[in-house]
Each structure stands twice: as C-alpha cells, then as structure tokens.
N, C-alpha and C positions, 0 to 999 in steps of 0.2 A: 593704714599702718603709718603709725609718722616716721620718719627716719630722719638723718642726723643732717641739714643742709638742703632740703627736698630732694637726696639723692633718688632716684629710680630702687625698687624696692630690690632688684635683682642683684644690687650692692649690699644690700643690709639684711640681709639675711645671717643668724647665726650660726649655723655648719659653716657656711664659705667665708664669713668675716675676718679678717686679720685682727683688726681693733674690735674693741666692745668700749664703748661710752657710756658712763652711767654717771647722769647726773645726783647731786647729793643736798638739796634744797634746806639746808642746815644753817639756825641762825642762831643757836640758843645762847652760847656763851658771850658772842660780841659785846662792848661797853660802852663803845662812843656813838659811831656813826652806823646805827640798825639798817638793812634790808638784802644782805649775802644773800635769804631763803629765796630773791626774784632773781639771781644772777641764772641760773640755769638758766629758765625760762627766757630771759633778755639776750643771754648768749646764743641758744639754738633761733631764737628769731634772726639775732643779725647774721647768721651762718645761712640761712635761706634767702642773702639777699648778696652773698658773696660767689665771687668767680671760683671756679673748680680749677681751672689751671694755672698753677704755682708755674710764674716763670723763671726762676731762680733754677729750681731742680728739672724744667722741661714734661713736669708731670701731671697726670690727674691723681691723685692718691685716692681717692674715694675706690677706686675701681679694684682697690687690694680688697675692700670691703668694708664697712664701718657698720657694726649694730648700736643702735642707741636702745638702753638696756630702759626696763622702769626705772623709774626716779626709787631712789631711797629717802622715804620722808619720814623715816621713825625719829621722833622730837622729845620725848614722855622726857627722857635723862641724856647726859652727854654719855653717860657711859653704854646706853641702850643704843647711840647712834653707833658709836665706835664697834661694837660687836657687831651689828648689821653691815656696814659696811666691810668691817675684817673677812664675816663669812662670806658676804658677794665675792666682793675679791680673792678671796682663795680660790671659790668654786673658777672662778675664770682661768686666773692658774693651772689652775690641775688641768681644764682643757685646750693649755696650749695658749692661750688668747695674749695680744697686747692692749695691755689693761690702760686703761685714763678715765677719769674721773672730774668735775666740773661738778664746784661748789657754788653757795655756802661758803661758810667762814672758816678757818684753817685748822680746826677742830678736826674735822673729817679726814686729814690725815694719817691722824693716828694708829685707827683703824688698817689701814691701806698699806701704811710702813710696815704694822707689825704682820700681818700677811706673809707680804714681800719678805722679811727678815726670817719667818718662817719656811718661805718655801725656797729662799736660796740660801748655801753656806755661807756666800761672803757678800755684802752687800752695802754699799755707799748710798747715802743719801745726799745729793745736790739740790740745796735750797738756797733758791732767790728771794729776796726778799725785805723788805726794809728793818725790820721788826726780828731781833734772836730770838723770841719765841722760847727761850729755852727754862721758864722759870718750870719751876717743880712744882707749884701750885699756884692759883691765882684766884681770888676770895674762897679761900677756902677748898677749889674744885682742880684737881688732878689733870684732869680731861677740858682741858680749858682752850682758847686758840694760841694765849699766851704761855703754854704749854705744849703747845703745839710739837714742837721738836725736842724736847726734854729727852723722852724715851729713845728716841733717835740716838741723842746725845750720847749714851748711857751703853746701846745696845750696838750701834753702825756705825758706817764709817763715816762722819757729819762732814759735809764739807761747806762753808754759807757765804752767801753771794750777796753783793748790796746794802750789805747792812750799814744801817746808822741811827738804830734808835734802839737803847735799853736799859735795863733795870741795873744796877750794881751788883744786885745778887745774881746775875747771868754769867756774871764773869767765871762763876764759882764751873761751870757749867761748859765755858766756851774753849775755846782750840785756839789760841791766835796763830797758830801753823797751819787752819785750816778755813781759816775765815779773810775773807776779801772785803775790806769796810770797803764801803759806796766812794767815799773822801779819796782812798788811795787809789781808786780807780778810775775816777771820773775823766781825769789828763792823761792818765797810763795808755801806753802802747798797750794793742792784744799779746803784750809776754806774759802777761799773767794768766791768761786762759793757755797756756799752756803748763803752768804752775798746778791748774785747777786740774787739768789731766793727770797729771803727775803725782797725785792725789788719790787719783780714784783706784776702784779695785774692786776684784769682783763683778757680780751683777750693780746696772745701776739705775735707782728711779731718781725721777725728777720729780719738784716739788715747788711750785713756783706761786706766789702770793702777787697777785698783781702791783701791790703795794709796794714793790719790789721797782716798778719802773717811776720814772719821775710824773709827777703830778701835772704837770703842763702836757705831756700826753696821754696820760691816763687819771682823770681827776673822779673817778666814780668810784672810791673802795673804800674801805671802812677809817680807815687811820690813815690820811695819805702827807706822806713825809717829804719835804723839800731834797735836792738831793739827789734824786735816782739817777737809775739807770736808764738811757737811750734803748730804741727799738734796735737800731741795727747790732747795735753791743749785745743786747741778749738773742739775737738770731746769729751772730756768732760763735757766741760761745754754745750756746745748744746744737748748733752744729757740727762745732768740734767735738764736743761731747758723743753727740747720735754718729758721728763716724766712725769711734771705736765698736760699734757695734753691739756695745756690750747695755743698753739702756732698756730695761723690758718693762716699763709704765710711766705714767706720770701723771701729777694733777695740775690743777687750775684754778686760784681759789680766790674770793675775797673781791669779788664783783658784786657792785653797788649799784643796781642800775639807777640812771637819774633820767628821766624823762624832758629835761633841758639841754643834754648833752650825751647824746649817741654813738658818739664815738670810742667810747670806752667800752661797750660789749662789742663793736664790732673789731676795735684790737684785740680786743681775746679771742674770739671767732678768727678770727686770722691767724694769730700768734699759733691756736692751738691747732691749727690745719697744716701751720707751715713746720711746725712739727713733727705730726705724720707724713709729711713731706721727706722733710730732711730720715726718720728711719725708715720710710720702707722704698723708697726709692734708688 
C-alpha cells in the first residue's frame, strides 16, 4: 500500500483518515511550459524524503491521518476530467473527509470548486496565484487552466492573491475589492492579510497555483512570472486564514517537475504538509 510521505499504513487508512489526498495527474490544457501530468508523482516522492515534525505548530499531522486516494487520470476531454473530479470530491464530502488535492495544471480545479460550492451554502474561494485565470474561454475551451477561476468568479466568493499577469478581458471578470496584486504587496506590512480575512465568509477552500510564489524559489511551473510571492508570506497568510477554522479543502497545482532542480517539488511537499499542519493542529 503506498501512502502519502511513507507514513506507517496505520495512518492512512480511510475510515480513520482526517485528510484524503488525491492526486490529479492532468495536463491537457497547458500552452507553454508542458509536464503538470509528473508533478503528482515528483511531489509524493519529495514528501518521502521530508521530516514529519512541523516545528512551527509542535506537531506530527500525519497521525490525524492522511489517505492518498487513486490518482484521477481520466484525460479523453477537460470537461470529462472536471466531472471526475467533481464526483471524487463530492463523494469525500458527503463522508465528512478534509479534501486536497495535488495536480496537474489548474484546470482540475474546477471540478473541486464546483463540488465545494454545491455541498456548502456560502463559500469563498482564496486563490494564489500569479495568473487571474478568470477568462471565460481560452482557444475556444471553457474548461481551460486559463479559465480556471472563471466559474468561481461568477458563482463564490473570489478572493485573489499574487497576481500580476493578465489578459484585458479579465478585468471584465475581476473584483479589485477582492484582489491583492503581487506589486501592492510585495513591501506591504501583513495588514493586508487581514483585509484578505475580512473578506471571507462562509466555508473556505484554498486554491494555490505554485506560480503564485516567486520564481527564484520556485522555478519548476508552467508559466513562471517575476514578482512573486516569498514562502514565509504565504505560510502566513494561510495561517491566518486555517485559524478561522472555517477552511474545509484545498489544492495544489501547476508543478513542473524539472530533473535539474529539485527543489521545487520539495517546496510543495512542504508547503502542503504545513498546511495540514496549520488546520488540524
């Protein structure tokens, strides 16, 4: 049985799991920089080479439980992926589970959003990310990564983190009462992650595009933009975020693994343990 980090199997079991991980090995729509579909696989590798004990929160999270579900590889169409995924994630849902997910290219959200937005009344979506993602269609396809957050847009409560790079026609689309460009934060004191609190409502998932941090420490993802965001800035703000308690998923997306430079699965392997960290601790 593999499990998620080589924990012990007595952790990843599904009746007793807290989390369920299900990776989503999705590449179809990308346009510049191809290979999301290895980031699962490069992420669970660098996650069996990382420590269990988060010393920030004083914890092992693994021991709440972690199942790592099968991979979702259905590819035929984007919109055949997005129903697969929608339905996994529900089914998690309905049993209670805290759902994450770990792509693949930001496409796979979709799916996971519209779930979530179905199984709670009110619900905020927090996305990181370089990229507004919010066009309505992109050559032609609906279901696209640069669509990513469209439906979002449209249906929840958008809130977006990091940004600095998009189309004209997004504006049509965007919130500037709810968006944090990358520019006006980069110098900012943390009063703005309190801004981003003050924001939210409802249930809340997280939706984090690695592309979202700056490229000098994360240079492995599909489209990577000058600019970004620092690691301790987004374990802050996700922090303050998972301490309202109110955060019931999240994803992970847009890992490019590069075989010259290893450090970028293993930030995400981190990122997304210290995560489960920060909510179930």
């Amino acid at each position: 049985m593999k499990t998620f980090a080589g924990i012990d199997t007595e952790y990843a079991q599904y009746e007793t799991a807290r989390t369920v991980l299900i990776p989503v090995p999705y590449d179809g729509t990308s346009t510049w920089g191809k290979g999301a579909d290895k980031g699962p696989e490069a992420f669970l590798g660098a996650a069996e080479n990382m420590e269990l004990y988060d010393i920030e929160t004083d914890s092992e999270v693994y021991r709440t439980g972690i199942f790592l579900h099968d991979a979702i590889s259905i590819d035929e169409t984007p919109d055949l992926m997005r129903r697969a995924v929608k339905k996994c994630v529900r089914k998690q849902l309905e049993n209670d589970k805290f759902v994450t997910l770990f792509g693949g290219e930001h496409t796979i959200s979709i799916g996971s959003i519209q779930a979530y937005a179905e199984h709670f009344d009110e619900l905020t979506i927090l996305q990181i990310d370089a990229h507004a993602d919010l066009r309505s269609s992109y050559k032609g396809e609906p279901i696209n990564h640069a669509s990513a957050l469209h439906w979002a847009s449209q249906n929840c409560n958008l809130i977006q983190v990091g940004i600095r790079s998009m189309d004209q026609s997004e504006k049509e689309f965007m919130n500037p009462a709810k968006t944090f460009f990358a520019a006006d934060v980069a110098e900012a004191d943390d009063g703005w992650m309190d801004e981003v609190l003050a924001l939210c409502r409802g249930a809340i998932y997280i939706t984090i595009d690695l592309d979202g941090f700056d490229p000098s420490i994360l240079p492995s993802t599909g489209t990577p933009e000058p600019g970004g965001l620092g690691w301790y800035q987004v374990l802050r703000l996700c922090r303050k975020v998972m301490d309202t308690e109110s955060v019931r998923g999240f994803d992970i997306v847009e890992l490019c693994p590069n075989a010259s430079n290893r450090s970028s699965e293993f930030l995400a392997a981190k990122l997304y343990y210290k995560m489960l960290s920060y909510q179930h601790s």
